[in-house]
C-alpha positions as CSV (number, residue, x, y, z in Angstrom):
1,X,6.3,-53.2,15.8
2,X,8.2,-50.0,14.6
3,X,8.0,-46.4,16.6
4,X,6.6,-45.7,13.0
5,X,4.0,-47.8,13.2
6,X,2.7,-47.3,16.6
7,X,2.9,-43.4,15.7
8,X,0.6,-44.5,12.3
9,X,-1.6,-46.0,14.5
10,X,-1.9,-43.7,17.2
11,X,-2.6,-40.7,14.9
12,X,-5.4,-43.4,13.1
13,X,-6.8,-43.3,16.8
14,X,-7.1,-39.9,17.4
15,X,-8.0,-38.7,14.4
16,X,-10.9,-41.1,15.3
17,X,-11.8,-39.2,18.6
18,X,-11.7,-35.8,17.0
19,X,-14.7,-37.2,14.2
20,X,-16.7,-38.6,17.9
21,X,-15.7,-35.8,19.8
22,X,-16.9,-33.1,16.5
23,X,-20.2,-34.6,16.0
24,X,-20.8,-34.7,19.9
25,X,-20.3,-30.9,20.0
26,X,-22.5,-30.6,17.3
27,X,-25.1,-33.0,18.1
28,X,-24.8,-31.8,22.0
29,X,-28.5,-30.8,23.4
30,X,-27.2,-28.7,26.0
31,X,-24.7,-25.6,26.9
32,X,-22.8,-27.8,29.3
33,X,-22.4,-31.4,27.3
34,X,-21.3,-28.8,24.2
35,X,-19.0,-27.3,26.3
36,X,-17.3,-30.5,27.8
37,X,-17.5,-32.0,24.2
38,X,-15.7,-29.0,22.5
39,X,-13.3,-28.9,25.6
40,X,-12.5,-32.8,25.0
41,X,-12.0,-31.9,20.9
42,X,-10.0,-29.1,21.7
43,X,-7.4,-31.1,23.7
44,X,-7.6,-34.1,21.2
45,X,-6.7,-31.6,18.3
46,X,-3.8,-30.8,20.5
47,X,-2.6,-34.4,20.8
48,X,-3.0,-35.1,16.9
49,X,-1.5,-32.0,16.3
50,X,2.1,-32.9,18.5
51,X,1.7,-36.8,17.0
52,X,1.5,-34.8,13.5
53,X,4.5,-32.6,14.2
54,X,6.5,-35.8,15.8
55,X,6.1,-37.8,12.7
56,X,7.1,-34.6,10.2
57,X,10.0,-34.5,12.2
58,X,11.2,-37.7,11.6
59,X,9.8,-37.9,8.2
60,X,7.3,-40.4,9.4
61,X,4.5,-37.7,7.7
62,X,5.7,-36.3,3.6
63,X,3.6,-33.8,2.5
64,X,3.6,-33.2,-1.3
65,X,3.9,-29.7,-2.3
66,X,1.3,-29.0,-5.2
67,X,2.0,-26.7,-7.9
68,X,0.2,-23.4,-8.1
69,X,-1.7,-24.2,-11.5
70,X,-2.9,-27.2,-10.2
71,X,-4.5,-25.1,-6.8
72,X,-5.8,-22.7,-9.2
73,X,-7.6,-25.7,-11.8
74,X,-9.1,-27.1,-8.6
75,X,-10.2,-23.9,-7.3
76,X,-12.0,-22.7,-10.5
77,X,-13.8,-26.4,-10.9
78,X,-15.1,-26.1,-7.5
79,X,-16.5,-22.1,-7.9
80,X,-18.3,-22.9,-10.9
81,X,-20.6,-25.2,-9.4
């Protein structure tokens, strides 16, 4: 398997324990499990967030830039409702 790949899968992965990690912080009954949830989220945004910037790097990650009139249609579908 390709570096690619693995980094695909990887960023799958923790994108997965950010969603687990959110709803535990949310769901979370008390001060202290909210706190060690958040803290866990917080460091597992950190690791998608280097895996992200890793993969842009090698152009692993495109991005497509969107023209303006295009923002703006969405944006005015989306106020009128």
């Amino acid at each position: 398997m390709e570096d690619k790949d693995l980094m695909e899968k990887e960023l799958l992965v923790i994108k997965g324990v950010c969603d687990l990690y959110l709803h535990g912080t949310i769901e979370s009954t008390t001060a202290e499990v909210h706190s060690a949830f958040k803290d866990a989220l917080n460091e597992s945004l950190d690791i998608q967030n280097k895996i992200y910037n890793l993969m842009a790097e090698k152009g692993w990650y495109k991005t497509e830039i969107v023209e303006q009139q295009k923002i703006d249609t969405t944006k005015q579908k989306y106020a009128n409702k």
